[in-house]
C-alpha positions in Angstrom: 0.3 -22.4 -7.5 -2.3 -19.9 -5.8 -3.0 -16.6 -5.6 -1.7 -15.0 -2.1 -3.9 -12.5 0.5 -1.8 -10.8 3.5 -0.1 -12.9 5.7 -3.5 -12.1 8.1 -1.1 -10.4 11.4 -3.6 -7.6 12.0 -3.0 -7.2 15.4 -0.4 -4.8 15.7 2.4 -3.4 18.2 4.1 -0.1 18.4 6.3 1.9 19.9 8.0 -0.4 22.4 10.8 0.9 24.0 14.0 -1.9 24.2 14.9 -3.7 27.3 18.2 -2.6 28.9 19.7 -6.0 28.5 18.3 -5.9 24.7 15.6 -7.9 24.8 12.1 -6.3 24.3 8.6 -7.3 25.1 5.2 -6.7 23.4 2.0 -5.9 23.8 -1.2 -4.9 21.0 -1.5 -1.7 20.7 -4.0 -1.9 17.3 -6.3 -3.8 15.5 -7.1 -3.1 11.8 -11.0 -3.2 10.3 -13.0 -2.7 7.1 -14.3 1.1 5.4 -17.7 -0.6 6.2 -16.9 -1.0 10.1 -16.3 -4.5 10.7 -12.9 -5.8 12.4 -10.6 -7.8 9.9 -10.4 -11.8 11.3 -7.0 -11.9 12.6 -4.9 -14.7 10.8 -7.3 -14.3 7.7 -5.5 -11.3 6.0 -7.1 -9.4 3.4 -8.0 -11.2 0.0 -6.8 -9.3 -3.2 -8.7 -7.3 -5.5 -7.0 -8.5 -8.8 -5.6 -12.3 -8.4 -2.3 -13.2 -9.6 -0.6 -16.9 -9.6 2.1 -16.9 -7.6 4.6 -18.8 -9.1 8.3 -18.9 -7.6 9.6 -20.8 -11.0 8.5 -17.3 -12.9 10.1 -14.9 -10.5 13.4 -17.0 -10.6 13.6 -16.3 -14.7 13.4 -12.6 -13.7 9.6 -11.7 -14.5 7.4 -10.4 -12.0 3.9 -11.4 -12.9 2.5 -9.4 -9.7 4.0 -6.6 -11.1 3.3 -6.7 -14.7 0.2 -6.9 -13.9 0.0 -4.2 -11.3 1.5 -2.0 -14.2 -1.0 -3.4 -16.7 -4.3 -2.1 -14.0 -2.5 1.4 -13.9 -1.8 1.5 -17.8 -6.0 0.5 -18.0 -7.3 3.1 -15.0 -5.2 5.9 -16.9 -6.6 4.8 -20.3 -9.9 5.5 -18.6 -9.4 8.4 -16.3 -6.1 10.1 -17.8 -4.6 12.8 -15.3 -5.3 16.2 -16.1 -2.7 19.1 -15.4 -2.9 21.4 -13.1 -4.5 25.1 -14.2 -1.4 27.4 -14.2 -2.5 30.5 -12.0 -1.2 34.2 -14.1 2.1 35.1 -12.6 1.7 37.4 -10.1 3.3 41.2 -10.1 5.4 40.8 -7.1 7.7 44.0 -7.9 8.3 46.4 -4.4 5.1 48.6 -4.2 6.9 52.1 -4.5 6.4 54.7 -1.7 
């Protein structure tokens, strides 16, 4: 078992109208890169921040480990940085001005 990145396809097409016989064809439109500015190596994909085993035999008894643990990272960042609410604004007076 190993932990999984993207499947790396980071050239990208879009918006490609259908053949009349209902074939298509393709061309790139996009390529993806980094918040630093550097172009993702296409067929690498992206490596994960948090690395979870990947084991089919665990998802076929009905747990999700990528999941749980997904939930346990939330569960931890909101432990740390819990959401405040929003200020409520006074209720405005929205009666008809009288003439």
């Amino acid at each position: 078992m190993d932990t999984l990145r993207t499947w790396g396809g980071l050239i990208g097409i879009s918006g490609v109208p259908a053949l009349v016989d209902g074939g298509g064809v393709t061309a790139p439109t996009f390529r993806m890169y980094s918040p630093d500015g550097k172009w993702f190596a296409e067929g690498h994909g992206v490596d994960p921040d948090i690395e979870v085993v990947d084991d089919p035999a665990i998802m076929a008894k009905g747990q999700d480990p990528q999941l749980e643990r997904g939930i346990q990272e939330v569960m931890r960042l909101l432990s740390q940085k819990p959401p405040l609410p929003p200020k409520r604004p006074p209720y405005q007076d929205r009666a008809p001005v009288s003439q």
